[in-house]
C-alpha positions in Angstrom: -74.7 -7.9 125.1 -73.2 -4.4 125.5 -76.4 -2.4 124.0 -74.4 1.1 124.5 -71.6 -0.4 122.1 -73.7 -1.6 119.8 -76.1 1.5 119.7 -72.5 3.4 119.4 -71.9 1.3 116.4 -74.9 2.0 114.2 -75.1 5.7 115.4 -71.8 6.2 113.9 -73.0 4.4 110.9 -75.8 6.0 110.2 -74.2 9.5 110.4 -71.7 8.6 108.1 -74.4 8.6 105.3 -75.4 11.3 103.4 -78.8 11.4 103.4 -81.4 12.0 106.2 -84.6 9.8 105.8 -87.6 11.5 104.6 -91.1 12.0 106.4 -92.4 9.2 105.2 -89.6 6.7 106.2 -89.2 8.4 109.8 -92.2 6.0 111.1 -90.2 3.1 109.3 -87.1 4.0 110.8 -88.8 4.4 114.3 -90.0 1.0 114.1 -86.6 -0.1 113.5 -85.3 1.5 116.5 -87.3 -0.2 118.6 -87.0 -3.4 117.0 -83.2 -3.5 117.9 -83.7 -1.5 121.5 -85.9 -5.0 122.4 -83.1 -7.2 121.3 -80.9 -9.3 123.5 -78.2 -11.1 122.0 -76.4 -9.8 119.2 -77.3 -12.2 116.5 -81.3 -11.0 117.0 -79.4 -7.3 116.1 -77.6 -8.9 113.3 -81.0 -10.7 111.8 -82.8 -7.1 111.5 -80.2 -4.8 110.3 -79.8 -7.8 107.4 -83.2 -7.6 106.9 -83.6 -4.0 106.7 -80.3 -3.0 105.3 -81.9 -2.3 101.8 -84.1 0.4 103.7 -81.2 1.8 106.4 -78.9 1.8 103.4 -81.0 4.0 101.0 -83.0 6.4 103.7 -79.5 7.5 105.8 -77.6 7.2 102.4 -74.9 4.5 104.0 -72.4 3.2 101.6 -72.5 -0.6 101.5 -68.8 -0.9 102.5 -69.9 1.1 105.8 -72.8 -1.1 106.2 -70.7 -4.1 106.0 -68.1 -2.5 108.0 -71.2 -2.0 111.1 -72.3 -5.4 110.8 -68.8 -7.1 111.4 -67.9 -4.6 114.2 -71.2 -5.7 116.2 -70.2 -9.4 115.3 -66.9 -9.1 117.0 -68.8 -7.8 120.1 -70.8 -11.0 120.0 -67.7 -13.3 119.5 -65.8 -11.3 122.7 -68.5 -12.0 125.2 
């Protein structure tokens, strides 16, 4: 898995929000981070950004067309490997 290209991905996502996430969600959001830096194989990356899209989505303010947009990008770098 090519961690730079998928970090690149959701970097890029996130700043295309409109929000920036709030003192409380920064722990939240940190735990996140780390979550996906410990991942190995894209579909572990896949399984948490599904299960914390509802939070991601509303603290960065990402539109769900971006969102969506992310995911498949970091599927085609799982299907080209």
């Amino acid at each position: 898995m090519n961690k730079d290209a998928v970090k690149n991905i959701i970097e890029a996502t996130l700043k295309s929000g409109n929000k920036t996430p709030g003192l409380l969600d920064v722990p939240k959001a940190l735990s996140v981070k780390s979550k996906l830096e410990a991942c190995s194989a894209i579909p572990e990356v896949i399984g948490i950004l599904e299960d914390r899209r509802s939070f991601i989505t509303k603290s960065f303010g990402v539109s769900d067309s971006a969102y969506n947009e992310a995911i498949e990008k970091i599927k085609t770098l799982g299907d080209a490997a």
